[in-house]
C-alpha positions in Angstrom: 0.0 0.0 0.0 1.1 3.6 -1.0 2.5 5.4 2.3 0.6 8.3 1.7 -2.8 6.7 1.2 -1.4 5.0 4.8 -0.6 8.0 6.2 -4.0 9.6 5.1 -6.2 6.6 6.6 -4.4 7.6 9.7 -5.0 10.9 9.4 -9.0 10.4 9.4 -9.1 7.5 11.7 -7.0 10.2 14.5 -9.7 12.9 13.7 -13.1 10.8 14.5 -11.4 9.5 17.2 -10.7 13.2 18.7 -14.4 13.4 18.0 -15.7 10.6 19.7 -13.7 11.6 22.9 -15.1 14.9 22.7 -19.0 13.7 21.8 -18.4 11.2 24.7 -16.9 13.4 27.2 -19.4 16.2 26.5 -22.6 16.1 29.3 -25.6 14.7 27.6 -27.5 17.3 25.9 -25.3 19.9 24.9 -25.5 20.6 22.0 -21.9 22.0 21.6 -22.2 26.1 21.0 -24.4 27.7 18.9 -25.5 24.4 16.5 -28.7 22.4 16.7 -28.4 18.9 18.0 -30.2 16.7 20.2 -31.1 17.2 23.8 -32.7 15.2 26.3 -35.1 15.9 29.1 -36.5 14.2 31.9 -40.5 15.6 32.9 -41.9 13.9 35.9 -45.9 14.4 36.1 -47.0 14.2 39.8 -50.5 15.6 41.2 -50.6 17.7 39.6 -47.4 19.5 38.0 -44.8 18.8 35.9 -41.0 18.6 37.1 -38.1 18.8 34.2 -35.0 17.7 35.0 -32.0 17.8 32.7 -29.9 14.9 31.5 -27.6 15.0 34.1 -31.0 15.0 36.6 -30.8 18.8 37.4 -33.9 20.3 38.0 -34.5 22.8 35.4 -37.2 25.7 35.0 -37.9 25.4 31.4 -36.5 23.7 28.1 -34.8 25.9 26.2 -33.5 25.0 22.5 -32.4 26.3 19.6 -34.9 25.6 16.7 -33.6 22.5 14.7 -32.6 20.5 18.0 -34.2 17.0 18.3 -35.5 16.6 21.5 -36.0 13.4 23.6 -38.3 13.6 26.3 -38.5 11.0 28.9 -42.4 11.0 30.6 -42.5 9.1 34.1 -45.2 9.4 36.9 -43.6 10.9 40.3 -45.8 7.2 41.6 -43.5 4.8 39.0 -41.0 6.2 42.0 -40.7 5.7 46.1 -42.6 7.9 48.3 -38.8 9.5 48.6 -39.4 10.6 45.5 -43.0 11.7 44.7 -43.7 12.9 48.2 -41.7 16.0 48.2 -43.1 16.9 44.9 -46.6 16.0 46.1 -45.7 18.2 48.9 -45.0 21.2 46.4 -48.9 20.8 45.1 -50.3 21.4 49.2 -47.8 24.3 49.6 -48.8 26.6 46.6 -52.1 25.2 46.2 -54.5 23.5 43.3 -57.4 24.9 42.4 -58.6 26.9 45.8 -57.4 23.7 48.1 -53.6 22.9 49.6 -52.9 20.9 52.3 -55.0 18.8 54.0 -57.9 18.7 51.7 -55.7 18.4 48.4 -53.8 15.3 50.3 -57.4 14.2 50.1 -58.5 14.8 46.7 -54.9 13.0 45.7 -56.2 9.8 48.3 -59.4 9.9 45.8 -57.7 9.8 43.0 -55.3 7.2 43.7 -59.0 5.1 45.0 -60.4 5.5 41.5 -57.2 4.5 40.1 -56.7 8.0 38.6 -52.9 7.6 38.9 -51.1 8.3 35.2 -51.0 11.4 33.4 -50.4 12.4 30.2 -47.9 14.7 28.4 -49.3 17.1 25.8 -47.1 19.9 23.8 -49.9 22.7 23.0 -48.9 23.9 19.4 -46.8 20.9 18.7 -49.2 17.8 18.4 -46.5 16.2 20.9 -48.2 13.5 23.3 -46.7 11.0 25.8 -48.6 9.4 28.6 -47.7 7.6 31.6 -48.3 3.8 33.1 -46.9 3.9 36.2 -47.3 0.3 37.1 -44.2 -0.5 34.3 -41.6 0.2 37.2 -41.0 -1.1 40.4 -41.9 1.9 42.3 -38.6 1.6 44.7 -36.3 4.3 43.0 -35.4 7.1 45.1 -34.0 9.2 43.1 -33.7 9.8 39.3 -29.9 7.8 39.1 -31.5 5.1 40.7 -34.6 4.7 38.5 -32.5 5.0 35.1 -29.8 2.3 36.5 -32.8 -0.2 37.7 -36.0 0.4 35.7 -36.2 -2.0 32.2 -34.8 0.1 29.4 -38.2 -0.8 26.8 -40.4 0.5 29.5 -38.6 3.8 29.6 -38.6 3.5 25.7 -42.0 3.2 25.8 -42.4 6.7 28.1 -40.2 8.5 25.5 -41.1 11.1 22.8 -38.5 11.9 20.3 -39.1 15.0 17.6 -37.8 18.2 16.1 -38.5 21.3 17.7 -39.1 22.9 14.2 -41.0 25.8 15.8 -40.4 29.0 17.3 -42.0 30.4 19.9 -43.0 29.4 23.8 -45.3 26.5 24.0 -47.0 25.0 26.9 -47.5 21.2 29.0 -50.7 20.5 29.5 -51.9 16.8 30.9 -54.3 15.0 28.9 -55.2 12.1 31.0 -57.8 12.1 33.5 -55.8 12.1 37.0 -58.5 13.6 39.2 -59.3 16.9 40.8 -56.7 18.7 40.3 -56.0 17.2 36.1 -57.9 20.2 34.7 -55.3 22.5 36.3 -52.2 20.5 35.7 -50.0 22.5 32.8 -46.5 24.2 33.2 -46.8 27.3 31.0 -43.8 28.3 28.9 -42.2 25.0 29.7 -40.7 24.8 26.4 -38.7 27.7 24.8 -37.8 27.1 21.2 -35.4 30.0 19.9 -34.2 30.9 16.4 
């Protein structure tokens, strides 16, 4: 073989291997500078909010991405969890209130719900047809925290609670739940939880 055609196969293989380390060693869901890529996100629906959390399970306001970036968004019940877990976000709900109740009687509108088996939720995008929902008896319910869940649970059910698409739109778009979780479902939506920019 020629030395130079050698010496050019080198050449490439040392580049995407420079690459790789970078794309590996880079925190999942950067998107590396000003470029569109893919991002993902973890949203937790609990009665009755939405918690996002980032890749690296950081508890984030809002997504925000640059128009073009795929997002992957990961859909899990707060009750697919320990009470570790979903009772400190359950504990958010009786603290700033739902719908005119907090405290005692929202912790029992949330005991009705759970009797009539109102327990999942659903994950809609308003303005980009985007929907996910939740079947919270697919884990073990024995995570406490987000590591733990993602190193235990069975990989096709979290496939099955994940939404993958293009955020091809500008502008600030809105979660709303879709599934019927009980008193509190028709006031379950995060406004502005997704910011797509140009």
């Amino acid at each position: 073989m020629d030395q130079k055609v050698i010496a050019g196969v080198a050449i490439v293989i040392l580049i995407a291997a420079i690459a790789g380390y970078y794309m590996m060693s880079s925190p999942a869901g950067e998107t590396g500078g000003e470029e569109a890529g893919e991002e993902t996100y973890i949203v937790i629906g609990y009665y009755w909010g939405f918690k996002i959390y980032d890749s690296n399970y950081n508890p984030v306001d809002k997504i925000m991405v640059k128009k073009g970036t795929t997002l992957k968004i990961i859909f899990l019940n707060a009750r697919s969890f320990a009470e570790d877990f979903y009772g400190p976000l359950e504990e958010e709900s009786k603290q700033r209130g739902v719908g005119g109740l907090d405290n005692g009687p929202l912790e029992q509108r949330i005991m009705e719900a759970l009797e009539n088996n109102q327990v999942d939720h659903g994950l809609q995008i308003i303005g980009y047809g985007v929907t996910v929902a939740t079947n919270y008896r697919a884990f073990s319910g024995t995570a406490k925290t987000l590591q733990e869940f993602f190193q235990n649970e069975p990989q096709d059910a979290i496939n099955q609670h994940t939404v993958v698409f293009k955020a091809d739109k500008t502008g600030v778009f809105d979660f709303v739940c879709y599934v019927v979780c009980g008193y509190g479902h028709s006031f379950m939506n995060l406004k502005g939880a997704l910011q797509v920019y140009e």
